[in-house]
N, C-alpha and C positions, 0 to 999 in steps of 0.2 A: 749704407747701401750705395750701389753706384748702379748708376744706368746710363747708357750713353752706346756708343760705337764699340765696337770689337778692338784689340789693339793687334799686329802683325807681333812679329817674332825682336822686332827692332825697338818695339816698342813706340809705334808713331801710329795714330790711329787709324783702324781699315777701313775709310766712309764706303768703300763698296760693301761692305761687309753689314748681316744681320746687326741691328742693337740688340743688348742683351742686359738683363737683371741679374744683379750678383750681389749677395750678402755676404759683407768681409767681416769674421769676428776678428780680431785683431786682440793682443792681451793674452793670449792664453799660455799659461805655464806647461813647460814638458812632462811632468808630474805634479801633480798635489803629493803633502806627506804623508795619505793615505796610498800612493801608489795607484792612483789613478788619474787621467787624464783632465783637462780643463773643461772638457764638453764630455758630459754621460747621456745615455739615452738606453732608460731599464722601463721595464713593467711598472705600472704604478700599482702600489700595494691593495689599496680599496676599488679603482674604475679597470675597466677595458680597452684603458690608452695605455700610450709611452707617459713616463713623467720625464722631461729635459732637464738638467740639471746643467748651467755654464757658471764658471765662477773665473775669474779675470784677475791680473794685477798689473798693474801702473807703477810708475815710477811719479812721485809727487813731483812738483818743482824743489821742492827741499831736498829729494833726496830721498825719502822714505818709500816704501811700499806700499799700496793701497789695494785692496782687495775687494772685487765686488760679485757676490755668489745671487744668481738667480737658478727662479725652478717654475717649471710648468708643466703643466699634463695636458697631452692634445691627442 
């Protein structure tokens, strides 16, 4: 999460400018190998919310792939 001043277009920060809350996911694949994106957001099967479904990968320091799938209903 970042919170802090606005940044201009130059990228240097706007202090005249509103602060502002921003949640970066950061990790997300162009596709999963299901053909679907890294962030879903459907019906949840049993409640009367959304279920979020985000699943992420990294690259380790070794070199590998790491993979991390969360889910919640809100």
């Amino acid at each position: 999460m970042r919170c802090g001043p606005a940044f201009d277009i130059n990228g240097e920060p706007n202090l005249p400018g509103s602060f502002q809350n921003r949640v970066l996911i950061d990790g997300l694949p162009a596709s999963l190998s299901h053909g679907e994106l890294g962030f879903v957001a459907r019906p949840d099967p049993l409640l009367p919310v959304l279920r979020l479904e985000l699943e992420q990968q990294f690259q380790t320091p070794n070199g590998k792939m790491q993979s991390i799938r969360s889910a919640a209903s809100a």
